[in-house]
C-alpha positions as CSV (number, residue, x, y, z in Angstrom):
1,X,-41.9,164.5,121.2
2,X,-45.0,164.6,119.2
3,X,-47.8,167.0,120.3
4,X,-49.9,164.4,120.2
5,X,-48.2,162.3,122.8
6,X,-47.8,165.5,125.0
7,X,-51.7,166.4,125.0
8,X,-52.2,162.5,125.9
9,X,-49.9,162.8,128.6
10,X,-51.3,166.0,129.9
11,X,-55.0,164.4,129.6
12,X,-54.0,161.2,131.5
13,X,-52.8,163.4,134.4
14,X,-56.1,165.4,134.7
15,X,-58.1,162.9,134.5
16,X,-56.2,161.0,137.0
17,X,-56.2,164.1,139.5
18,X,-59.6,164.5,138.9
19,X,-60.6,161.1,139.9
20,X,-58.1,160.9,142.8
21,X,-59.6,164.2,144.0
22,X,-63.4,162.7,143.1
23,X,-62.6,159.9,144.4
24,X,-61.2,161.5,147.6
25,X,-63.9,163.4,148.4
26,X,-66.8,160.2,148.7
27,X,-66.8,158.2,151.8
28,X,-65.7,155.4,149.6
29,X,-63.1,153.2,150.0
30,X,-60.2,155.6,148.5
31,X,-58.7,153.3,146.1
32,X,-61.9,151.2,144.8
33,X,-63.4,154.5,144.4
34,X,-60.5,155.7,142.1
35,X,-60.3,152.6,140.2
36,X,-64.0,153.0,139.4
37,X,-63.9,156.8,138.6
38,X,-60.9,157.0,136.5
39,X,-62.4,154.2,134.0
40,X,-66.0,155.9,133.7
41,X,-64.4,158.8,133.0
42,X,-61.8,157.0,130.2
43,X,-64.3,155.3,128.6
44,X,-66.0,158.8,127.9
45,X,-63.2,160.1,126.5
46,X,-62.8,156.8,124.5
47,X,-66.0,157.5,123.2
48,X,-65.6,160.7,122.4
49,X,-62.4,160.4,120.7
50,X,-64.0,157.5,118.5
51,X,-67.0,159.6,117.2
52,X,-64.5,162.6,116.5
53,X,-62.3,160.2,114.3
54,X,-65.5,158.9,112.8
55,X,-66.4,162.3,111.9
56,X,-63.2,163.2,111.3
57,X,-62.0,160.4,108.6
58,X,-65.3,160.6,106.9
59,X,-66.2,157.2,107.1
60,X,-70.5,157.7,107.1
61,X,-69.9,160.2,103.8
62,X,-71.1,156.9,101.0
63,X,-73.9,156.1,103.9
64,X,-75.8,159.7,103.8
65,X,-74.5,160.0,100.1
66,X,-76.7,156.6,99.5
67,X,-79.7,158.1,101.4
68,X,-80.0,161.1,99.5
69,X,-79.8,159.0,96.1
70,X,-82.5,156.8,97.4
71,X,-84.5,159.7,98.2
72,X,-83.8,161.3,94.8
73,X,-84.7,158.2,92.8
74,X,-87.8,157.4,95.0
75,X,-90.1,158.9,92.2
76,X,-90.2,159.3,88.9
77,X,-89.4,163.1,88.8
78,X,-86.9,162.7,90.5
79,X,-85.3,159.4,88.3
80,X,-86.0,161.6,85.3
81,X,-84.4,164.6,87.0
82,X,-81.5,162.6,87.3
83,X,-80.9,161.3,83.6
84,X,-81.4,164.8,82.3
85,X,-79.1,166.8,84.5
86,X,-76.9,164.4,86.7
87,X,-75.9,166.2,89.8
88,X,-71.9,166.1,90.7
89,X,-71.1,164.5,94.0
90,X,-70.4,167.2,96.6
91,X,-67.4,166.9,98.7
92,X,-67.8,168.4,102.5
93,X,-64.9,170.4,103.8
94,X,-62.3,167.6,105.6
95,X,-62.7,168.2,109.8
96,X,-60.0,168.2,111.6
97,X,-60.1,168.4,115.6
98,X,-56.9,169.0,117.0
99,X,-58.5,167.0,120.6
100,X,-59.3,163.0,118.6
101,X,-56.0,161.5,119.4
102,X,-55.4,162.4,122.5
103,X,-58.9,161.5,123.4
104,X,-58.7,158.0,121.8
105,X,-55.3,157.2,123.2
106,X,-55.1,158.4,126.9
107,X,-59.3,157.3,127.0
108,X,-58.1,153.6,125.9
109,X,-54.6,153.0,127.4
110,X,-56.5,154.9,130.6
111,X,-59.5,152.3,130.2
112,X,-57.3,149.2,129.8
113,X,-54.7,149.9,132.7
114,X,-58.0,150.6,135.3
115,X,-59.3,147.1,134.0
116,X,-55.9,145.6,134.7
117,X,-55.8,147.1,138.2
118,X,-59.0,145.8,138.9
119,X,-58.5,142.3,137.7
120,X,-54.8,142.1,139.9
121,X,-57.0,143.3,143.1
122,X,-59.9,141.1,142.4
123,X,-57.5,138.0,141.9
């Protein structure tokens, strides 16, 4: 078994304890309360998975890349500073966080099956 799908597991169980136990503690309906809970708190970690694999696969490296030639050619110096000595383009370091997968996996399946829930009990 993958690590990755054994740090998803683990992360589904937490966050499903915590939001019973959140959940248990209101004066709530128990169930309605979980239900609630446990998708806030997916869609968080959806979200934070995302902008870690965003960050991660480098995707926004032509967008700032782009701003900082349009700031370099926005005067003359600096076009003329650019036909004399053209500057190589620098490469960052690749980021790796060991926590994006399992974030974006348990977050969305985590997301989807509290919508699902909600929709059988609503209908």
């Amino acid at each position: 078994m993958s690590k990755h799908v054994k740090h998803t597991a683990v992360t589904m169980i937490c966050v499903s304890l915590v939001s019973f136990i959140a959940s248990w503690l209101r004066e709530a309906p128990l169930w309605f309360t979980f239900i609630n809970i446990a998708s806030l708190v997916s869609l968080a970690l959806f979200m934070i998975g995302a902008s870690l694999w965003i960050l991660q696969s480098g995707m926004l490296d032509r967008t700032i890349r782009s701003f900082k030639m349009f700031n370099r050619h926005k005067d003359k110096i600096g076009q003329y500073v650019e036909q004399v000595a053209p500057q190589a383009v620098q490469t960052r370091p690749l980021l790796q966080f060991s926590v994006t997968y399992p974030f974006l996996w348990s977050g969305g399946l985590l997301f989807i099956g509290m919508y699902l829930i909600s929709l059988a009990w609503v209908y």
